[in-house]
C-alpha positions as CSV (number, residue, x, y, z in Angstrom):
1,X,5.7,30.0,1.0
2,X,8.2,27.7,-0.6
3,X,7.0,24.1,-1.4
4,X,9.9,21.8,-0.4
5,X,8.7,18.3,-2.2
6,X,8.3,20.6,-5.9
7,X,10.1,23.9,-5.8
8,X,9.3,24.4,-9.8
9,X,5.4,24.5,-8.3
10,X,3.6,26.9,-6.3
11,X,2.0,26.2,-3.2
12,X,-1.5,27.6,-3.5
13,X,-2.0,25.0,-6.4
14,X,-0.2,21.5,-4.5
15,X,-2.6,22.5,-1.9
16,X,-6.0,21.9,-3.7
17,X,-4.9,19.0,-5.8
18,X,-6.5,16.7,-2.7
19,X,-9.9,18.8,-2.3
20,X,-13.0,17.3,-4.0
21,X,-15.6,19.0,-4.7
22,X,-18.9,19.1,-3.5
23,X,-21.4,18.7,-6.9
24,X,-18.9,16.3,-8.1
25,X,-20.1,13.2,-9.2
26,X,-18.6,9.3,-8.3
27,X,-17.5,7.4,-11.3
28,X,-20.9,5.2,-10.9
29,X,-22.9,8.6,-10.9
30,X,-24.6,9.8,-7.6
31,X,-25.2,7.8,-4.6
32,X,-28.5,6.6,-3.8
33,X,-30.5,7.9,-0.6
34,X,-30.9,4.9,2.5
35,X,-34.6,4.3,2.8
36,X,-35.6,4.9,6.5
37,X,-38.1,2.4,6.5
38,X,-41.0,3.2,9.9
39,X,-40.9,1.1,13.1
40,X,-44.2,-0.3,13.8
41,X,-45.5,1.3,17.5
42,X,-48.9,-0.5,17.8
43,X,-48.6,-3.1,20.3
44,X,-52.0,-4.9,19.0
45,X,-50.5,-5.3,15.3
46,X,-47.0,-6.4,16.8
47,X,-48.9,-9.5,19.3
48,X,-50.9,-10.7,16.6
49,X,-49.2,-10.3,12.9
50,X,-46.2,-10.8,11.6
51,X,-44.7,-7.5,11.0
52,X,-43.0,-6.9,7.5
53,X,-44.4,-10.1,5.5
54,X,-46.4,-8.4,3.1
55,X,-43.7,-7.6,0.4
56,X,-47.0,-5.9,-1.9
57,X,-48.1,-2.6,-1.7
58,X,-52.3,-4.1,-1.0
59,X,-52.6,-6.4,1.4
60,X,-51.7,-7.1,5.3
61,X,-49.3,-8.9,7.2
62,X,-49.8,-12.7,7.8
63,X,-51.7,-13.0,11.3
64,X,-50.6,-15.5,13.8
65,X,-52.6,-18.6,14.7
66,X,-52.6,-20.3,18.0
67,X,-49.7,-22.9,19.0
68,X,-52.0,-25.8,18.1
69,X,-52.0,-25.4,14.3
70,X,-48.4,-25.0,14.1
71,X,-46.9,-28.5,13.4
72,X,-44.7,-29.9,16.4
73,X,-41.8,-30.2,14.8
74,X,-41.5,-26.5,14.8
75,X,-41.3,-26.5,18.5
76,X,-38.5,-28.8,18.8
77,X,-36.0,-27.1,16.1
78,X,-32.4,-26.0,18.2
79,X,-32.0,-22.8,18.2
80,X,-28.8,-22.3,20.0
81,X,-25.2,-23.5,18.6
82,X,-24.6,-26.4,16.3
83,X,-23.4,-29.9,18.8
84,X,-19.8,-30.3,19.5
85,X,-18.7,-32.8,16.8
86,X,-18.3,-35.8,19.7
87,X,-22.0,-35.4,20.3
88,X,-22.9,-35.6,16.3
89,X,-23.8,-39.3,15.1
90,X,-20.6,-40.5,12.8
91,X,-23.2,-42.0,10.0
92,X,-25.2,-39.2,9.1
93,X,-24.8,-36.3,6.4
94,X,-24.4,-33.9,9.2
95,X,-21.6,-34.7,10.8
96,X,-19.5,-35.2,7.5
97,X,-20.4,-32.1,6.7
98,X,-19.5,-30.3,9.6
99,X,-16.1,-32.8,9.9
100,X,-15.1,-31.5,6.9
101,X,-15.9,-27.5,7.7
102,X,-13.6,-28.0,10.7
103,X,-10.7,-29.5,9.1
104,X,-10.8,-26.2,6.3
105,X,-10.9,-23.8,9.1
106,X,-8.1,-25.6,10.7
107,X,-5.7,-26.0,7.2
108,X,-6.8,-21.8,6.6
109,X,-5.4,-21.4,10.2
110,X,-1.9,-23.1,9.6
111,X,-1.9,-21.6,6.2
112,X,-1.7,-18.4,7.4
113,X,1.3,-18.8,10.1
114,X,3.4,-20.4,7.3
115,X,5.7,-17.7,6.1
116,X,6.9,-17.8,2.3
């Protein structure tokens, strides 16, 4: 079989020239194994501890307390979506902040329809 792009070079080699091979190593050496790391089944350990805060090898996970010793603040943090800006108070930190996040995203946005 003729090669049409090099005529001067046989076919048989063109065509294993993109093949790797499969003991070959990466320029950084060999790839590191994923650690599976095990789900925790036991319903009893998953009501009262908190599952994967023990970062030592000895030890346990830290094990909930009741509501009442949690402080109350902790109870009133927002967990959904930041307020709409209208809704934020113009004199605090906050809302600067966020003013100024907006108005990047928007200057990115025109930036990339401008064509050079």
């Amino acid at each position: 079989m003729d090669c049409l792009v090099y005529p001067s070079i046989p076919y048989h080699i063109l065509a294993g020239l993109g093949s790797k091979k499969a003991g070959k190593l990466g320029k950084l050496g060999p790839v590191a194994e994923k650690i599976v790391l095990p789900v925790e089944t036991d319903t009893e350990k998953l009501v009262n501890y908190v599952c994967g805060s023990n970062i030592l090898k000895q030890g346990q996970d830290v094990q909930l307390k009741p509501d009442s010793e949690y402080p109350d603040w902790l109870w009133s943090l927002r967990l959904t979506k930041p307020p709409p800006l209208e809704e934020m108070d113009p004199n605090s930190i906050q809302y600067w902040r966020r003013l100024r996040k907006l108005n990047n995203q928007r200057q990115s946005r025109l930036m990339k329809l401008r064509k050079y």
